[in-house]
N, C-alpha and C positions, 0 to 999 in steps of 0.2 A: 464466426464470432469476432464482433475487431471492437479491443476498448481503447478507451480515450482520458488519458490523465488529464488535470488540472489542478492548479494550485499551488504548485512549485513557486518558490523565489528567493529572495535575500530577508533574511531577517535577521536580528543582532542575538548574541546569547542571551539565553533565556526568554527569550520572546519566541511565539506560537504560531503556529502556521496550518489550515487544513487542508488536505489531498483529498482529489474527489477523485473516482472513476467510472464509467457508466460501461455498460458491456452493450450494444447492439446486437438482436439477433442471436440473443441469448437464453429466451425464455425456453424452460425445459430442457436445456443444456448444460446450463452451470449450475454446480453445486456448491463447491467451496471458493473461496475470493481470498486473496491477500494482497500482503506490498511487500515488497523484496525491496532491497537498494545496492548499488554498488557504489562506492568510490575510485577513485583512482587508481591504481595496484595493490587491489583488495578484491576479494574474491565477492562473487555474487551471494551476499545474505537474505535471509527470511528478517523481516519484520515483524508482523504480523499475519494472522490467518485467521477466515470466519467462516463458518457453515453456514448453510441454508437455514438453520435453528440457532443461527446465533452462537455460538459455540465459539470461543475463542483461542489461541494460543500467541504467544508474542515472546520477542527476544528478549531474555533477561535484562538488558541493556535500556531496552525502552521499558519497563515495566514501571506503572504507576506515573511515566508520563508521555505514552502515546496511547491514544484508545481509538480501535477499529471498530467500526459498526458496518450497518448495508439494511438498503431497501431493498428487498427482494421482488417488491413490485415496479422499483425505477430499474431492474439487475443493475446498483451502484453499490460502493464499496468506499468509506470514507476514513481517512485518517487524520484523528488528528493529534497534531505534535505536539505537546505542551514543554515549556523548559528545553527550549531547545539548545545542547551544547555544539560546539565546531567540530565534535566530531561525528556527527549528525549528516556532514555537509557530503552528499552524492547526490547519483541521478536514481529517484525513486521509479520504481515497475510496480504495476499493476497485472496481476497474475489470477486467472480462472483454470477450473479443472473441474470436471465432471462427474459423474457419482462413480464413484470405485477408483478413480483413475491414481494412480503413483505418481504421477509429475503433473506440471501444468505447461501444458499445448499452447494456450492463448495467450498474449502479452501485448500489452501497451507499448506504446512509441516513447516512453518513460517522463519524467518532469525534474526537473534539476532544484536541486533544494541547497542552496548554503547557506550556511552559518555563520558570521562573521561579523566583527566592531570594525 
């Protein structure tokens, strides 16, 4: 399975931005999808997370202005950012894991997202 981010860039606060990911060679593999981010000497965080049913969970932080979705038929997984503040600003992952699994195996080459006037 190898996914592939897009979307990443500069944009000013409060302005929006969407992350795609597509998973290759993923049909019947992947179950759950999300985005993870890191910043700079900050630990690797959960963003959001979406099941195969749509199912959602997301970080307090982003709640009410990030929204995760996915095409189960493209296996993509898209984010997007609304209101975005600077501290917002890392490199976004794209993360699959399979039915039952505890962690996620699969990950993107990531997309660099900042923030910033």
């Amino acid at each position: 399975v190898q996914l592939v981010e897009s979307g990443g860039g500069l944009v000013q606060p409060g302005g929006s931005l969407r992350l795609s990911c597509v998973a290759s060679r993923g049909g019947g593999v992947i179950y759950d999808m999300g985005w993870f981010r890191q910043a700079p000497g900050q630990e690797h965080e959960l963003v959001a997370t979406i099941t195969t049913g749509s199912c959602t969970n997301s970080a307090e932080s982003v709640k009410g202005r990030f929204t995760i979705s996915r095409d189960n038929a493209k296996n993509a997984v898209y984010l997007q950012m609304n209101s975005l503040k600077p501290e917002a600003s890392a490199v976004y992952y794209c993360g699959a894991r399979g039915c039952g699994a505890a962690s996620y195996p699969y990950w993107g080459q990531g997309t660099q997202v900042a923030v910033s006037s």
